[in-house]
ChimeraX commands (.cxc) that place a marker at each C-alpha (Angstrom):
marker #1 position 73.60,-54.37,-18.80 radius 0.5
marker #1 position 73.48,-55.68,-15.32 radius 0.5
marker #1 position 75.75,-54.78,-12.81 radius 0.5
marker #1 position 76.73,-57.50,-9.84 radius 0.5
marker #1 position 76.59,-56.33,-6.68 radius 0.5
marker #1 position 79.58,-57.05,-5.04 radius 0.5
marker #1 position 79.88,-57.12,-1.10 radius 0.5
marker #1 position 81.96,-54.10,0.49 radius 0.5
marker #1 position 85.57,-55.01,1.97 radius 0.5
marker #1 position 85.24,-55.94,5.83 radius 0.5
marker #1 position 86.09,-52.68,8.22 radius 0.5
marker #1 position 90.06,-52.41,9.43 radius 0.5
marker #1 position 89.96,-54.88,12.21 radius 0.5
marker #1 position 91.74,-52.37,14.38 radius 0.5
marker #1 position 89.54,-49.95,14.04 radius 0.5
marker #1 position 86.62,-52.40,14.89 radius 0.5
marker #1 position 88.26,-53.49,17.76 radius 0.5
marker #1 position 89.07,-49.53,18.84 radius 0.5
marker #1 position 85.32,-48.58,18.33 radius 0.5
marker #1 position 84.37,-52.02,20.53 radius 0.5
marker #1 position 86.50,-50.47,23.01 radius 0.5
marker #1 position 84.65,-46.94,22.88 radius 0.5
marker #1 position 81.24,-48.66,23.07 radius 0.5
marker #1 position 82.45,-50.43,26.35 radius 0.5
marker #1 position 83.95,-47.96,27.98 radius 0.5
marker #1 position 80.73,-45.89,27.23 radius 0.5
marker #1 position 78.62,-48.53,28.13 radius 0.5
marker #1 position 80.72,-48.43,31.84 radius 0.5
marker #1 position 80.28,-44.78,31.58 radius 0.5
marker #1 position 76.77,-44.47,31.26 radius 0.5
marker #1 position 75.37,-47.79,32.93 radius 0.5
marker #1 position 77.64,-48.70,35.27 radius 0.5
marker #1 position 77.58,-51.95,33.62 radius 0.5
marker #1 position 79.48,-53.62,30.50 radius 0.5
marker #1 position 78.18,-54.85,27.67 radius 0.5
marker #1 position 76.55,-58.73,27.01 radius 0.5
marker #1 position 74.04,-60.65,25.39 radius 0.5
marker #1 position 72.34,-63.15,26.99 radius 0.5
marker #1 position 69.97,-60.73,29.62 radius 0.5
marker #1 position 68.58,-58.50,27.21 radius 0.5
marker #1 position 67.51,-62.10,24.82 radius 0.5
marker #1 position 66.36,-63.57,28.53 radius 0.5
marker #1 position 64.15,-60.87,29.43 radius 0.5
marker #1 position 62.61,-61.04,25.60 radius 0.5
marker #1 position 62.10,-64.51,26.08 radius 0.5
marker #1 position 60.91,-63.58,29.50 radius 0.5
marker #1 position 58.42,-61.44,28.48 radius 0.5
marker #1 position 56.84,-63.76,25.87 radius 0.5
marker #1 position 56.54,-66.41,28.37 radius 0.5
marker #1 position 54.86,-64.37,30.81 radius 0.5
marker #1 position 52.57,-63.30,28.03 radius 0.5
marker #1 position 51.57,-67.17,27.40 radius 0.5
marker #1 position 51.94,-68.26,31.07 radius 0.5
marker #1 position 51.84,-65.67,33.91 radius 0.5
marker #1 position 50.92,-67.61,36.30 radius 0.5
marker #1 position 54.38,-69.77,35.82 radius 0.5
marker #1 position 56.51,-66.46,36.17 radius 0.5
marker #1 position 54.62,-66.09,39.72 radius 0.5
marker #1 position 56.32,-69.08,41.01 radius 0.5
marker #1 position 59.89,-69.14,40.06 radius 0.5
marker #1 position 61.69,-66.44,42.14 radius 0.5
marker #1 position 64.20,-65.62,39.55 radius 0.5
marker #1 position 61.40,-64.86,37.08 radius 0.5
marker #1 position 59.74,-63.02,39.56 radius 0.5
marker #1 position 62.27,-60.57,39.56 radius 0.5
marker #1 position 62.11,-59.46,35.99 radius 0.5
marker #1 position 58.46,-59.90,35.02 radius 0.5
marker #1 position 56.17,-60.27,39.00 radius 0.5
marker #1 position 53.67,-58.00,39.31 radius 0.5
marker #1 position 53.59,-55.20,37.57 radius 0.5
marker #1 position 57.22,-55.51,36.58 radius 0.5
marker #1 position 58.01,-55.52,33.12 radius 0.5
marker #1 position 60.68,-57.53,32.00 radius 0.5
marker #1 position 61.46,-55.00,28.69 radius 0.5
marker #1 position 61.98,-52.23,31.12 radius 0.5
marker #1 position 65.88,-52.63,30.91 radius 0.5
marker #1 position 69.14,-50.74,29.36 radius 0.5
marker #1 position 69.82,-54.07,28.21 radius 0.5
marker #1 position 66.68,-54.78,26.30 radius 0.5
marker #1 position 67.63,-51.84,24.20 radius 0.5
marker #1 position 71.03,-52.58,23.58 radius 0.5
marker #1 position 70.11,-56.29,22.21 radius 0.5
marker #1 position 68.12,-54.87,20.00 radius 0.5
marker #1 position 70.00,-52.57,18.81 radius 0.5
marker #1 position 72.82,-55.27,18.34 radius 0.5
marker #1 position 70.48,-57.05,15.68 radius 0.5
marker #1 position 69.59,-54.11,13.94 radius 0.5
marker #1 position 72.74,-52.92,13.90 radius 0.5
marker #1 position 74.12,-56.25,12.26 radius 0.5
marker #1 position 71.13,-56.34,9.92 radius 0.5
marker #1 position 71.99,-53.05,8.68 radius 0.5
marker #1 position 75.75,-53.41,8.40 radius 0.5
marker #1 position 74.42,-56.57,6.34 radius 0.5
marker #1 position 72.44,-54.18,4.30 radius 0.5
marker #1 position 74.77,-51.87,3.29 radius 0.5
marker #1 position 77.90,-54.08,3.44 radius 0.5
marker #1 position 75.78,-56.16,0.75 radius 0.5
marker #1 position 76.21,-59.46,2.47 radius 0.5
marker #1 position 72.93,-60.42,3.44 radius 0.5
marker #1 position 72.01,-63.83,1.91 radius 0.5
marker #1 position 70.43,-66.70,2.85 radius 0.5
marker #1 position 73.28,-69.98,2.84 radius 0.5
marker #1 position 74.47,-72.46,4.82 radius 0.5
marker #1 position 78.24,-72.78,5.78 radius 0.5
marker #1 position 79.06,-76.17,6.00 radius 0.5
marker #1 position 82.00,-78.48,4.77 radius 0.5
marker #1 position 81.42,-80.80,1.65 radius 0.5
marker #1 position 80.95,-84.44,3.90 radius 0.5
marker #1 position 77.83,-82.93,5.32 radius 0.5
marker #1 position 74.18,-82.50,4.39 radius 0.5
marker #1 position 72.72,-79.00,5.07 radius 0.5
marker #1 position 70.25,-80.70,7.27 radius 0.5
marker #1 position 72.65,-81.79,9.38 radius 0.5
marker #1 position 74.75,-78.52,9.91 radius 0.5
marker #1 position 71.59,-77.21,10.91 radius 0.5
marker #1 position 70.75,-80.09,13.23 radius 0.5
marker #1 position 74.47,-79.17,14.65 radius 0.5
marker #1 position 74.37,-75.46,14.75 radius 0.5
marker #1 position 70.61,-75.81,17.17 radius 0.5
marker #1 position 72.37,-78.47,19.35 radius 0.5
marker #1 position 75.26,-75.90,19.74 radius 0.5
marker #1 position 73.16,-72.73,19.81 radius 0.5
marker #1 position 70.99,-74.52,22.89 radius 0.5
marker #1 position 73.88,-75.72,24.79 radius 0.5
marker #1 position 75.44,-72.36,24.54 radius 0.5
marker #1 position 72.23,-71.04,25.41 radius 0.5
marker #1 position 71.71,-73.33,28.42 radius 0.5
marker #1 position 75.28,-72.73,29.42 radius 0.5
marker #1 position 74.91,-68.87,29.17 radius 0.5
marker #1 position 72.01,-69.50,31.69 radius 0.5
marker #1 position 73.63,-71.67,33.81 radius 0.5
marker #1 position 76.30,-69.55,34.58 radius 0.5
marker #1 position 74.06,-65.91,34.72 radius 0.5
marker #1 position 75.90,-65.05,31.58 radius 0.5
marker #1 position 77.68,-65.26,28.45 radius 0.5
marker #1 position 81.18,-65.34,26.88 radius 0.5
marker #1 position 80.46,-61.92,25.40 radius 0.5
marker #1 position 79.69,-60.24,28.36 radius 0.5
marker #1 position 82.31,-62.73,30.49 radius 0.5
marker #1 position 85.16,-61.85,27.46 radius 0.5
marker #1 position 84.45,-58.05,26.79 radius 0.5
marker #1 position 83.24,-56.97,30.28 radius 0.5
marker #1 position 85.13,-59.26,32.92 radius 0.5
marker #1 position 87.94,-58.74,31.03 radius 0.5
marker #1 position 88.20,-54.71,30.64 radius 0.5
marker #1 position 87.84,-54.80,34.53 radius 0.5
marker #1 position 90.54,-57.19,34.49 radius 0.5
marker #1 position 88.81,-60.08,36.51 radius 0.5
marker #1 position 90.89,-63.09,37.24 radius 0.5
marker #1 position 88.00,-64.83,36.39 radius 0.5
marker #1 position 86.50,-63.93,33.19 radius 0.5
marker #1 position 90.52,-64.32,32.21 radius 0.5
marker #1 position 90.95,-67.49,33.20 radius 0.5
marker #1 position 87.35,-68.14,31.75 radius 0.5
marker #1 position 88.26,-67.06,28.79 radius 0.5
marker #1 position 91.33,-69.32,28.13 radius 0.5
marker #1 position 89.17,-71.98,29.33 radius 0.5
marker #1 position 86.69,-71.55,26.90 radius 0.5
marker #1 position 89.36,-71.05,24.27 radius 0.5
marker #1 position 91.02,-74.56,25.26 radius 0.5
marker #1 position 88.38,-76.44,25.21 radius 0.5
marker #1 position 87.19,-75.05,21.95 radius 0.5
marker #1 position 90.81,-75.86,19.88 radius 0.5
marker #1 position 90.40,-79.76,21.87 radius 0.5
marker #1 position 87.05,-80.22,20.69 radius 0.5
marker #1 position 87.48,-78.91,17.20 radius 0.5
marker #1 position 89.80,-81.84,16.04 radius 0.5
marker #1 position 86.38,-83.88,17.06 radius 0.5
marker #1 position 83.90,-82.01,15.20 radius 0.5
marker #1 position 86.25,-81.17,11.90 radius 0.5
marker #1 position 84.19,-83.27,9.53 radius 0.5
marker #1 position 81.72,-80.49,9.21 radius 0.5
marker #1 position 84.19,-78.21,8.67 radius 0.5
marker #1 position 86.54,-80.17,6.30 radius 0.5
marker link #1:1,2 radius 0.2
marker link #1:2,3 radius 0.2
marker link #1:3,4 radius 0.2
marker link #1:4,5 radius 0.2
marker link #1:5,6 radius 0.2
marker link #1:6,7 radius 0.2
marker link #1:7,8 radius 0.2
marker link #1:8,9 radius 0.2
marker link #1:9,10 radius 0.2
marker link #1:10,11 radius 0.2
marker link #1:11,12 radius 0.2
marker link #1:12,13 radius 0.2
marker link #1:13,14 radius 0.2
marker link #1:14,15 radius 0.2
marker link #1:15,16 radius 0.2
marker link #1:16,17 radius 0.2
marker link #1:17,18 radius 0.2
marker link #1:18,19 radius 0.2
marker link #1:19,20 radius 0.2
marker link #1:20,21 radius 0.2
marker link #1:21,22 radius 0.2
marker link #1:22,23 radius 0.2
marker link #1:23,24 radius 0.2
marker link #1:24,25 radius 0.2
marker link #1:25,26 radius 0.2
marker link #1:26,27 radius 0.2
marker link #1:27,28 radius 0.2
marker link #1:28,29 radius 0.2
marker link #1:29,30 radius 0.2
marker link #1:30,31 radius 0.2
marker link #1:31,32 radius 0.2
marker link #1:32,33 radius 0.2
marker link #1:33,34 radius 0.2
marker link #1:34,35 radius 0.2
marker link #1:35,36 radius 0.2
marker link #1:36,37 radius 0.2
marker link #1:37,38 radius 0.2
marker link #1:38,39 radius 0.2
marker link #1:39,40 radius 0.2
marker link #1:40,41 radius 0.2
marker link #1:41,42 radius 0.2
marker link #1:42,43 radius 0.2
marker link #1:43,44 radius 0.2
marker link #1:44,45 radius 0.2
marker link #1:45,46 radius 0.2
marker link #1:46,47 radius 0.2
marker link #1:47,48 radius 0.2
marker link #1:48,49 radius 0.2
marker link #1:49,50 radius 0.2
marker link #1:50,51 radius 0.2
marker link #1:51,52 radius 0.2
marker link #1:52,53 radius 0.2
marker link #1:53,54 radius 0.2
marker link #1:54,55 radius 0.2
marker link #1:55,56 radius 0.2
marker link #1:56,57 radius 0.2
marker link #1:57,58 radius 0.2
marker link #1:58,59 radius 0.2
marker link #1:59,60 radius 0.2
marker link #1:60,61 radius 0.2
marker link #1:61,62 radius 0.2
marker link #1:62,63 radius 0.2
marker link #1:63,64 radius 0.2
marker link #1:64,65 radius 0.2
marker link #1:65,66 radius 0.2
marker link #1:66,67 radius 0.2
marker link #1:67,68 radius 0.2
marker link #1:68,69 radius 0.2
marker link #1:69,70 radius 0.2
marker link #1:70,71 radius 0.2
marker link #1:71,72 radius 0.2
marker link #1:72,73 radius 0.2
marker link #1:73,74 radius 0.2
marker link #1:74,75 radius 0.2
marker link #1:75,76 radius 0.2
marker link #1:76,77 radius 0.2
marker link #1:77,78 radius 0.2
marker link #1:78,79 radius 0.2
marker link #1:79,80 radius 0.2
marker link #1:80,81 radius 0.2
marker link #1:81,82 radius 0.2
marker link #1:82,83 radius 0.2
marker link #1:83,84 radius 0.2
marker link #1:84,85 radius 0.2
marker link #1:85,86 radius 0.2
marker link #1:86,87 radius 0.2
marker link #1:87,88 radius 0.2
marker link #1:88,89 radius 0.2
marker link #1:89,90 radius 0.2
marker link #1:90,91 radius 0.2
marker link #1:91,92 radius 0.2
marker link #1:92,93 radius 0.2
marker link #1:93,94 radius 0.2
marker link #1:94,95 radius 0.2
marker link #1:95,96 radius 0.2
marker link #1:96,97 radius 0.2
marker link #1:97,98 radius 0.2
marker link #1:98,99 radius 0.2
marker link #1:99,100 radius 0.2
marker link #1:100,101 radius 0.2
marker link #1:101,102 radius 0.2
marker link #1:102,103 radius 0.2
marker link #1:103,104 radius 0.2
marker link #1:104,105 radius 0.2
marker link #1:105,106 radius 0.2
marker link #1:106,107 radius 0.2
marker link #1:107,108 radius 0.2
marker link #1:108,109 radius 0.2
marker link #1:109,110 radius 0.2
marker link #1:110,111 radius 0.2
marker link #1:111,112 radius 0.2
marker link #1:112,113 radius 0.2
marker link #1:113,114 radius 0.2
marker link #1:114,115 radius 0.2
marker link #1:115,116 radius 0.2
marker link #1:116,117 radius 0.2
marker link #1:117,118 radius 0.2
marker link #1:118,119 radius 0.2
marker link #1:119,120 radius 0.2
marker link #1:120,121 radius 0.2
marker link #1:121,122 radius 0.2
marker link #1:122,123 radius 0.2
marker link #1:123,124 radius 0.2
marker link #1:124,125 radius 0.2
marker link #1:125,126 radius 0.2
marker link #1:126,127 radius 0.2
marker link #1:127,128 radius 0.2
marker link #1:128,129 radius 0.2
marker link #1:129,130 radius 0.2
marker link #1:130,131 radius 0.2
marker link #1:131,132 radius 0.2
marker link #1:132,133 radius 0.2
marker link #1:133,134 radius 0.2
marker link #1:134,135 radius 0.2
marker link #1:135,136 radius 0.2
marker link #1:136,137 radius 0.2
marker link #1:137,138 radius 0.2
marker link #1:138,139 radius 0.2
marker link #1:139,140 radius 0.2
marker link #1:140,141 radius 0.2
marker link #1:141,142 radius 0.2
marker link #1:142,143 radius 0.2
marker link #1:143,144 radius 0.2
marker link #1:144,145 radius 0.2
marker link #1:145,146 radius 0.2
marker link #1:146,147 radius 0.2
marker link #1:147,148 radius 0.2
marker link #1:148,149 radius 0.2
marker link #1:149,150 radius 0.2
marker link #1:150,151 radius 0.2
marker link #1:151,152 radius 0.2
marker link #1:152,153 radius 0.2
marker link #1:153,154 radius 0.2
marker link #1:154,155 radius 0.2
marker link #1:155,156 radius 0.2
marker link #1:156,157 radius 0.2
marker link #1:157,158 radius 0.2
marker link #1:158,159 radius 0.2
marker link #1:159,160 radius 0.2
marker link #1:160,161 radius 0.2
marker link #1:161,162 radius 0.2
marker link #1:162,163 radius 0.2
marker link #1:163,164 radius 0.2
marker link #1:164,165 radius 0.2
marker link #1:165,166 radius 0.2
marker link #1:166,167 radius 0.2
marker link #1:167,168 radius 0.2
marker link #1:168,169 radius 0.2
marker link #1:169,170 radius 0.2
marker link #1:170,171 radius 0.2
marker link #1:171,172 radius 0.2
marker link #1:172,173 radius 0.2
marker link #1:173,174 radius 0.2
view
């Protein structure tokens, strides 16, 4: 007899939420920062760029920062704590038996275009993240524990926009 592996119930969201709260506060505690996203993946990407094209990194001052020199662009808190993030949602995948490859999509769509959408997304959110020296995450979790006007007001923004552009883009959902 074979037995189906069945994927584990999702945690309490409270408690999720209460333990995101601990990490934060710890991440305050101990770094004097909060917690984000996009600068530990830029200083990755950093350092595989400089690796293929040091000379670039040499003549962009922002670059310069992170990877001139003898600087090395993994020597950061944040490096770690990306990659800890992945690892720690690969193994929660693991043992919460819900790793599998599919593609989420509504029925009026092809898979190749839900793909096509989710890179034009991922880059824009990616560019945006740049554009504005961070992203939501880190704008959302750490702007708004501090209780920044900004990130706030940021936040409904991005919220807004989101719910006005969704009646657009429902046909890959629907």
């Amino acid at each position: 007899m074979s037995q189906v592996s069945r994927a584990r119930p999702y945690m309490n969201p409270y408690l999720a939420g209460t333990l995101l709260g601990i990490v934060l506060f710890l991440a305050f505690f101990i770094t004097g920062s909060g917690l984000g996203a996009s600068g530990g993946l830029n200083r990755l990407l950093v350092y595989v760029q400089n690796e293929v094209n040091p000379e670039h990194i040499d003549q962009v001052a922002y670059l310069l920062k992170m990877a001139g020199g003898n600087a090395n662009p993994l020597d950061s808190w944040i490096v770690f704590l990306t990659i800890g993030t992945i690892a720690g949602g690969l193994i929660s995948g693991l043992l919460g038996r819900r790793m599998k490859f599919e593609t989420n999509k509504g029925p009026q769509i092809s898979n190749g275009t839900r793909w096509v959408m989710a890179f034009i997304g991922g880059a824009l959110m990616g560019y945006g993240a740049r554009l504005a020296r961070g992203c939501t995450s880190g704008q959302a979790l750490s702007g708004g524990a501090v209780l920044s006007v900004g990130s706030w007001a940021f936040m409904f923004a991005v919220f807004a926009g989101a719910y006005a552009l969704a009646y657009f883009f429902r046909k890959f959902w629907n």
